[in-house]
N, C-alpha and C positions, 0 to 999 in steps of 0.2 A: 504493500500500500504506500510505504512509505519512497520507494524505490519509483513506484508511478507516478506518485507527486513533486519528485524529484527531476526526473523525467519532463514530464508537462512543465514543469517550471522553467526549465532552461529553454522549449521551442517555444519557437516565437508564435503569438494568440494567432487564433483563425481567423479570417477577414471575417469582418460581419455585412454582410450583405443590405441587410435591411438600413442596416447605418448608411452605408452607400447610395441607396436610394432615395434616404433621407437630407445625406449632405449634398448630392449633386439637384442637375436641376432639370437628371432624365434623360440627357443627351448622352452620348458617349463618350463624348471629350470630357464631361463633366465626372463623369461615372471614375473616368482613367485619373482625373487631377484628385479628385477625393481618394481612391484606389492608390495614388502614391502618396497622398498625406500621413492615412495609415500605415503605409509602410514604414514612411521615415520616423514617428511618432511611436508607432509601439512597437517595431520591430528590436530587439537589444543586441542584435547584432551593430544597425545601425549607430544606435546607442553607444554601443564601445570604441566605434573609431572602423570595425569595417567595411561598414556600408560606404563612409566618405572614400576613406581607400579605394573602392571600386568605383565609385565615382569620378574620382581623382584618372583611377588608369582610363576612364573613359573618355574624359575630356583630352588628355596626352594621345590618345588613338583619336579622336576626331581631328586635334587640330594637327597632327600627323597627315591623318588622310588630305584634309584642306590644303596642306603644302605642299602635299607631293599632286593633290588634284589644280592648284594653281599655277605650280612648275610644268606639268602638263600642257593646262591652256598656254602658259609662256608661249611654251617651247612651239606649243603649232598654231598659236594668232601672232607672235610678233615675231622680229628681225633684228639682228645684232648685226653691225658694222662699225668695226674697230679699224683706226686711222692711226697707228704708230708716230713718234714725231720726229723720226727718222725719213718716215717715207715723204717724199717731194708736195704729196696733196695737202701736208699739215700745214702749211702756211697758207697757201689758199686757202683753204676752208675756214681756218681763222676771219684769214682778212675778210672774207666774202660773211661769214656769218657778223661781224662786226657792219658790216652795210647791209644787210638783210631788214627791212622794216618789220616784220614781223616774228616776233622772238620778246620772251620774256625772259630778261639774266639780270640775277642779282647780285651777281659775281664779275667785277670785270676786272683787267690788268690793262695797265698801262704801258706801251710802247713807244718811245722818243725816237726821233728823228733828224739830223742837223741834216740843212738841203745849204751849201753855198754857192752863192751867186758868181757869176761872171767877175762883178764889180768887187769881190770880196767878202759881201754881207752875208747873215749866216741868218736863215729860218728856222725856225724850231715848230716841229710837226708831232703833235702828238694822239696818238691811236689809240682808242680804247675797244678792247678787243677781250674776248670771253673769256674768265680767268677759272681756275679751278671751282670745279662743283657743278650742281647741275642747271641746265636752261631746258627752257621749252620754246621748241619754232615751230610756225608751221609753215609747208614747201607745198605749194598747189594742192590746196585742202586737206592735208595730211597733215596730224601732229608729228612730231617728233621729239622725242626727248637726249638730249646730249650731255653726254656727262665728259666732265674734262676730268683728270685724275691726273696728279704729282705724283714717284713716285720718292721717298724721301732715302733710302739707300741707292738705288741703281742713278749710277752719273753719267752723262756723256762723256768719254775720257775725252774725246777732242777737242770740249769745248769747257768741261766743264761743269755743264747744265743739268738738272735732273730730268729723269731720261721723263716721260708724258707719254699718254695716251687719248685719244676722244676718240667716243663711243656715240653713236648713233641709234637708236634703237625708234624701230614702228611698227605697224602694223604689215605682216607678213603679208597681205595683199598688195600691199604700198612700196613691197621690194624694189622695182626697179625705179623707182625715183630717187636711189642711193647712187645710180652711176648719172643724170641726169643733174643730182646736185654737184656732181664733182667734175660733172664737164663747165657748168657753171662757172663753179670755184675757178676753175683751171682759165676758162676764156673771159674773167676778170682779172687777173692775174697778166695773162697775158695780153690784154688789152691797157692795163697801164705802162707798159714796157715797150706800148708799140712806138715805130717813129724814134726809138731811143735802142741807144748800144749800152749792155749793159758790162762792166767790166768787172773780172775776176780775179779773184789773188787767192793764193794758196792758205789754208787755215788747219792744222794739221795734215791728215791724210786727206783731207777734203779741198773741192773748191767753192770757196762764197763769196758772193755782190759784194766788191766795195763800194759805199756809197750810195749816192742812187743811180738809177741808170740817169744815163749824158743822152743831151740830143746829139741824134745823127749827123755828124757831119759832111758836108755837101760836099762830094769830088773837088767838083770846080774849084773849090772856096782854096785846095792844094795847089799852088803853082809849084810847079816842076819844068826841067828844061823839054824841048821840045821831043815825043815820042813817047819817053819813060812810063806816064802814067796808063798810055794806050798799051803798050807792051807789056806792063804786067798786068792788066787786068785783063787782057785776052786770053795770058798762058793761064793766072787761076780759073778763068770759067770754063777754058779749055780744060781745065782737070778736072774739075768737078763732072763736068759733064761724057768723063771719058771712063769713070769708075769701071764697067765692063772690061774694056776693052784693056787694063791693066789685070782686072783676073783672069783673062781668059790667056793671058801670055807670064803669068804666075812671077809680075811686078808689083812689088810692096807699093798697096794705095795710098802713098803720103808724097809731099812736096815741100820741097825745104828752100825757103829765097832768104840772102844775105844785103841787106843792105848799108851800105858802107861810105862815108864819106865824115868830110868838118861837122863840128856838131855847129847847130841851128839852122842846119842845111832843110827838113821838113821830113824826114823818115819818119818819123812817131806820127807826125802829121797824116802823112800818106796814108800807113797802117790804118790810123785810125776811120779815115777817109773809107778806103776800099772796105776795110768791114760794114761802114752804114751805107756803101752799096750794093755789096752782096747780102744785106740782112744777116750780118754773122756778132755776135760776140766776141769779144777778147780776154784772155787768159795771158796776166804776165805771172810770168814767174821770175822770182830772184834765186839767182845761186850764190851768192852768195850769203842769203838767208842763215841764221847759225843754227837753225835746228834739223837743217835739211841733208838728207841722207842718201846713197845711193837709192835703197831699196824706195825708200818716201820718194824721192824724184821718178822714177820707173813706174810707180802707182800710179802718181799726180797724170801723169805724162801717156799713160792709160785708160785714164778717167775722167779727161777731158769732157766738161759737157757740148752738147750738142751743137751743129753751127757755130763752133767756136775757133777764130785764130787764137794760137798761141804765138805769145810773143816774148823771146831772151832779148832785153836789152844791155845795148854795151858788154856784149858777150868774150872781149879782152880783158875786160877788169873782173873777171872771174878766173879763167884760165890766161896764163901768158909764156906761151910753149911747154904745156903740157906743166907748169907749175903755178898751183893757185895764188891768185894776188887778191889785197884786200887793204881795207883802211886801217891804221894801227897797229897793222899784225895779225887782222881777223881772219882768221880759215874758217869756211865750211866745212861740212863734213861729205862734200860731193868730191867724188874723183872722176880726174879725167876718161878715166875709162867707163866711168859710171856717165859722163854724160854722152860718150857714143852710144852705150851700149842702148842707153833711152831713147837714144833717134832712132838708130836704126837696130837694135839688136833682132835677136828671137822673142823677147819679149814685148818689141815696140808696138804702140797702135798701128793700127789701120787708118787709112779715111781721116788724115789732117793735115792743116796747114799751116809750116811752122815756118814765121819771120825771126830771124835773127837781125840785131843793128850792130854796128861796133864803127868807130873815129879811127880806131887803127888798125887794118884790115893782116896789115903785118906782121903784126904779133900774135895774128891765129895759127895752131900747126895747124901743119898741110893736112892731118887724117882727117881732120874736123872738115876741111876744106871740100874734101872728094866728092862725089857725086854721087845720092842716096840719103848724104847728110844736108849737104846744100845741093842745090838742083837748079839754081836759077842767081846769079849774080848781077849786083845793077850798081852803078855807083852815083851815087846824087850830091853834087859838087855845090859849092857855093854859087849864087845866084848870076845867070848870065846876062845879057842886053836882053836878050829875048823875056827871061822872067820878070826882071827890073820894071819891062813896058805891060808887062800884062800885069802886074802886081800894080802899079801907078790907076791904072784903071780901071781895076777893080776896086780903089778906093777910093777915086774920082773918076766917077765915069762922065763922058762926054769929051773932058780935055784932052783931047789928043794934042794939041798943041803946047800946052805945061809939059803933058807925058814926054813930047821927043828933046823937048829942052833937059827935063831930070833926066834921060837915059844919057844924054853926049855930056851934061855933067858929071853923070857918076859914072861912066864910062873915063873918062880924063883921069880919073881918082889915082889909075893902075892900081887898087887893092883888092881885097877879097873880099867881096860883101856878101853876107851869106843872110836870106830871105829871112830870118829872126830880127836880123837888125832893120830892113827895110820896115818890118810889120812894125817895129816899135818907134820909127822914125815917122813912117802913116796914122800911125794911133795917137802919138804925140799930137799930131797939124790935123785934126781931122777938118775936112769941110775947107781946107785953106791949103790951096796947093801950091800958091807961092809961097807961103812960108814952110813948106818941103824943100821946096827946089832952095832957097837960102840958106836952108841946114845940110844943105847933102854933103856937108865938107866935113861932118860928125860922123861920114859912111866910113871915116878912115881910122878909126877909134873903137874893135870890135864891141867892148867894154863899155863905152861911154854912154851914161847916163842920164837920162833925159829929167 
């Protein structure tokens, strides 16, 4: 008896039915909330703690299933696209989401900019542009959400920077409006560059924009003596346009021109010239740079970006018969052999066009010299009668009558007048060509100071 009572006493009471009918209000739903009232109330399992426990495991298994059922939906209604800031589209995409009117960011960074003028003056341009964390844009009815992400260990070693990412994320119908934004990005990018050369310098293993890009400068605006500049800019189109016909006869696709003469003669000029008429870029490199290395120069010099001349200037004051020269005693760490081997080795590009300049064409060894490493020699002398008269009127045009009086003047001089000093003798007198012709006796003074 006592064993039964004992018994009954620990299971938990019978439901009472009638109570149930009593407490709800007939429905079913009602019937089930009163049915678990009872439960929880006189049940003493619940009572001890493990009714919650099962409770507990219950709600950890729902919201288990809800995240693995939300990961789910993720993964098959939306779209990830990750933009490394390594890869070339990560500036664009910056800059382009920074002019995008439609974009919600509470995060922005700042970008500076110094632009100098002609005249000397310096602007200062400042960019505000998406800074870590997230924004919301939207691209032709589409949201999107963008998350920028720093990361605070991983460094750019060449630069420095910590390495970044932006993340893209939309609705997986919405995919191909991920390549559509980045043609975007990309022909904004390239539509402020247009009309402009933009020029490059070596930055560790890498090459990047010094500066902003420069406007193009105009052929014409180059006086050179009569021929030169039709001659080489036949042979370049001529190569460009022969690429086939150099593979099919298993000729290394490069072209190497040496231009040589007094310095203020207009070779940097020219350079700069023919690149803004073939629409090419420029890549200087310095060798005698002091971080610069066999192997780094053989990369650089492989990695050229696109449409680009390279250009060695003053290519004596690095090597001077096969023994590096420098200021103060400074050596690079490029060897001579290390700079054939970059032109022309087994390892050199394809597909470029490399100007070399040098004042003393005599001080280069002959290997440098041969043919494969330079391919085309020109020599651009101090300014002739010929240049003198087309330089006079191109800065005064109409006067042809001032122009043949300054030519049989600075003709008389017997000196060397080399087209820097003319440009600085015409910039000095602008708009006043007789007081040129009064000064052209300062032509004999390479030096002299206006």
């Amino acid at each position: 008896m006592d064993g039964s009572n004992g018994a009954s006493g620990n299971s938990p009471p019978p439901f009472d039915l009638e109570k149930l009918r009593k407490d709800s209000d007939g429905s079913m739903s009602g019937m089930a909330t009163s049915l678990l009232h009872q439960v929880v109330q006189g049940n003493p399992y619940f009572a001890a703690g493990g009714g919650l426990m099962i409770l507990g495991s219950g709600l950890a298994l729902a919201r288990s299933g809800i995240i693995r059922i939300s990961g789910l939906l993720y993964r098959q209604l939306l779209v990830d696209m990750e933009i490394p800031s390594k890869d070339k589209s990560y500036l664009w995409f910056l800059e382009w989401m920074a002019k995008h009117p439609h974009r919600s960011s509470r995060h922005l960074s700042v970008e500076t900019n110094f632009i100098q003028h002609d005249n000397g003056s310096v602007s200062t341009k400042f960019s505000l542009v998406p800074g870590p964390g997230n924004h919301l844009i939207r691209y032709k009815g589409a949201f999107m959400l963008i998350k920028r992400e720093r990361s605070g260990k991983m460094l750019d070693m060449t630069s420095g920077t910590p390495f970044e990412t932006v993340t893209l994320t939309t609705l997986y119908r919405d995919r191909m409006l991920f390549r559509d934004l980045l043609s975007d990005a990309k022909n904004l990018a390239v539509k402020a560059k247009d009309g402009k050369t933009v020029v490059f310098t070596s930055w560790g293993p890498e090459w990047r924009p010094f500066g902003q890009p420069k406007a193009k400068r105009l052929l014409p605006s180059v006086i050179l003596d009569k021929g030169i500049k039709d001659s080489i800019l036949h042979d370049v189109k001529e190569f460009l346009q022969n690429g086939r016909w150099y593979l099919e006869r298993g000729i290394p696709y490069r072209r190497g021109y040496l231009l040589y003469g007094p310095p203020g003669s207009g070779k940097t000029s020219f350079i700069q010239a023919l690149a803004g008429e073939l629409d090419y870029n420029i890549c200087i490199m310095n060798l005698s740079e002091a971080n610069l290395t066999d192997d780094r120069l053989n990369h650089l010099m492989n990695n050229i970006p696109e449409r680009s001349i390279l250009l060695l200037e003053d290519i004596d004051a690095a090597f001077n018969k096969r023994t590096q020269t420098g200021e103060k005693g400074f050596q690079s760490g490029v060897t001579f052999s290390g700079l054939l081997n970059a032109l022309d080795g087994v390892a050199s590009s394809e597909e470029t066009i490399t100007f070399m300049t040098t004042n003393h064409p005599e001080l280069l060894d002959p290997a440098i010299m041969r043919p494969g490493r330079i391919d085309y020699k020109v020599f651009v002398g101090n300014a002739t009668p010929y240049q003198v008269g087309q330089m006079f009127m191109k800065f005064y045009p109409g006067e042809e009558k001032y122009c043949k009086e300054f030519v049989k003047k600075a003709s008389a001089l017997n000196a060397s007048i080399s087209t820097a000093q003319l440009q600085g003798l015409f910039v000095f007198n602008k708009d006043n060509p007789e007081s040129a012709i009064r000064m052209v006796e300062t032509l004999k003074f390479p030096n002299h100071v206006f």
